[in-house]
C-alpha positions, 0 to 999 in steps of 0.5 A: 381510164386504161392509161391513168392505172399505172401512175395511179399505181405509182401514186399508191406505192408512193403512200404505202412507202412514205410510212416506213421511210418516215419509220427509220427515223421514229421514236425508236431512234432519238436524235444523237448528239455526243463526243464518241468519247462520253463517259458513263455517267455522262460528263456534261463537258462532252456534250450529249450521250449520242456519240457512237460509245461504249456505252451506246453498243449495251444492250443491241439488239442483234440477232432477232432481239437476243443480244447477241450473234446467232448460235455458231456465229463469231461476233467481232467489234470493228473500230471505224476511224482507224487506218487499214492495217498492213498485212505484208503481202505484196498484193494488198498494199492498195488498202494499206493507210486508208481511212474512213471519210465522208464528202458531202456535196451542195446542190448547185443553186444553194448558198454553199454552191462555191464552198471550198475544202481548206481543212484537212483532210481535203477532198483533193488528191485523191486517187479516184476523184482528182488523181495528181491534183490539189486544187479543190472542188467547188461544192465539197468538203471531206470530214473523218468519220468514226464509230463502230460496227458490231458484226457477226459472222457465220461457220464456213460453209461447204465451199469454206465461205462465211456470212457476214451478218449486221443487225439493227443498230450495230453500226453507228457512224459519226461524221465529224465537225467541220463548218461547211466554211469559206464560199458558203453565203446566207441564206435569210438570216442564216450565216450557211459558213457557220454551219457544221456537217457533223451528224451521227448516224445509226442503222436501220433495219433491212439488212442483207448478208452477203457471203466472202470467200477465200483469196484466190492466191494467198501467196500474193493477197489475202483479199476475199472474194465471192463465191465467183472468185472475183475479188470484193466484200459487201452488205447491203444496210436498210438505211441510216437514221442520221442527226443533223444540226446538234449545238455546240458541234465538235466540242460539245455536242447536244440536241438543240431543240429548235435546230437538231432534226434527223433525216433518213438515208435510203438502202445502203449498198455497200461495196456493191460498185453501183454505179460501176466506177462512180466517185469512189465506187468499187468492190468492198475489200475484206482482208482475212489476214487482219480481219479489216474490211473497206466498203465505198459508196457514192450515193445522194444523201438527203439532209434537213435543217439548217444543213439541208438550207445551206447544202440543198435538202434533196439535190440529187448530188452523190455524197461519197462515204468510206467505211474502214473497220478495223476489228478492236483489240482482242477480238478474234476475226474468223479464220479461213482455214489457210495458215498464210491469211488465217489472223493470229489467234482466229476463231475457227 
């Protein structure tokens, strides 16, 4: 009986959990369907209202239900779409130009096991994933992501670090249409090639701050670090809610009412480097002089849907995902407190 406790344990924890995973993706957080570029009042030609707009940042949440940041605290409104800036120094020119993206993987027994990237931006070259080589992978597709993240970022403390700080719903990313296309096969009647990876996703709560630190040598980067000095910037998310299957995907997006469906990620660690060196893992990249951040993430990723038929629901492949936030114009980025990486116009 003795050795039965600990998988009825297992068991029990299993039906205590499956309630708040089902939770991200409640009533509280609708299907999104939409152009990012959908006006208010809503132009039917542009689909649904559920892109990341506007219109969608009014009224947030933020700081415990307020609106806004905590007191002290700096808000910034980053755009996610737009390339990282270059910031002059010799340190940093790594960064400089890279976007945000999303590659989704299939299962190895799904109907889109043998699909191939022939859309730019393709999954192959790439540094990290096929140094030198154009040919493309089987089983992959790469797609632009855009959105926007809301973030608020805390006083310097004593050591002259910051919080970065992001609440419930401050990040909406949308990753754009791309029919998963030539390899693809059917799945019954479903033609799996005529199926879109496009899906909105917004995030959940379960959000935990990490600190960022001065460069070490802001004469050669203005790169953060952490309080150890080493060079990185993360955050860890408690999830996505993300829709899947919207009608109409990348010209006039909207919910279908048989196929739209949602699913939802699990903790999202950010520039967190877990697994080390996995995919496009590393260490998240906050540059103080431009106030634009980097964070990877190389992770599985469930699907539902026709999405989920063609890709495989739950296979366990690692999806790669980077974020690149670039903060809007007229915003003003928190300064450090050093003349040579402190942003134009920073928020002391």
């Amino acid at each position: 009986m003795a050795r039965l406790r600990p998988f009825v344990l297992i068991a029990l924890v299993c039906l205590a959990a499956s309630p708040a995973l089902a939770n991200r993706c409640g009533d509280q957080n609708p299907p999104r369907c939409g152009q990012d570029d959908q006006t208010d009042p809503p132009d039917p030609m542009l689909g649904g209202t559920g892109g990341c707009t506007d219109a969608s940042m009014v009224g947030l949440p933020m700081f415990q239900r307020t609106g806004s940041c905590p007191t002290g605290f700096t808000e910034v409104i980053y755009d996610v779409g737009q390339p990282f800036p270059d910031n002059g120094e010799p340190g940093d020119t790594d960064v400089i130009g890279k976007t945000s993206f999303m590659i989704v993987r299939a299962g190895d027994k799904s109907p889109c096991a043998h699909m191939v990237d022939d859309v730019d931006p393709k999954v192959c070259p790439d540094p990290d994933l096929c140094p030198g080589s154009s040919v493309q992978p089987e089983g992959a597709i790469k797609v632009p992501v855009t959105g926007y993240m809301v973030g608020c970022w805390s006083p310097r403390d004593h050591d002259g670090c910051r919080d970065f700080a992001l609440y419930t719903k401050s990040i909406c990313i949308h990753a754009q249409h791309q029919f998963l296309g030539s390899g693809c096969g059917m799945d019954g009647d479903l033609d799996c090639s005529q199926v879109s990876v496009e899906q909105v996703a917004i995030d959940v709560p379960g959000a935990k701050n990490r600190r960022t630190c001065a460069p070490t040598n802001p004469a050669n980067s203005c790169r953060g670090t952490r309080r150890n000095g080493e060079p990185g910037f993360r955050f860890w998310i408690g999830g996505f809610c993300s829709t899947n299957n919207c009608a109409n995907p990348g010209t006039a997006p909207e919910v279908d009412p048989v196929n739209t469906c949602k699913v939802a990620w699990g903790a999202t660690k950010l520039g967190y480097d877990i697994p080390p060196g996995k995919n496009i893992n590393a260490p998240g990249w906050y540059d103080w002089k431009t106030g634009a951040f980097k964070v990877d993430l190389s992770s599985p990723k469930p699907t539902c849907g026709p999405l989920g038929r063609c890709l495989g629901e739950r296979t366990g492949q690692f999806w790669d995902l980077r974020l690149v936030a670039v903060p809007r114009p007229g915003q003003a980025p928190p300064c450090i407190g050093d003349p040579t990486c402190d942003p134009p116009g920073c928020a002391p």
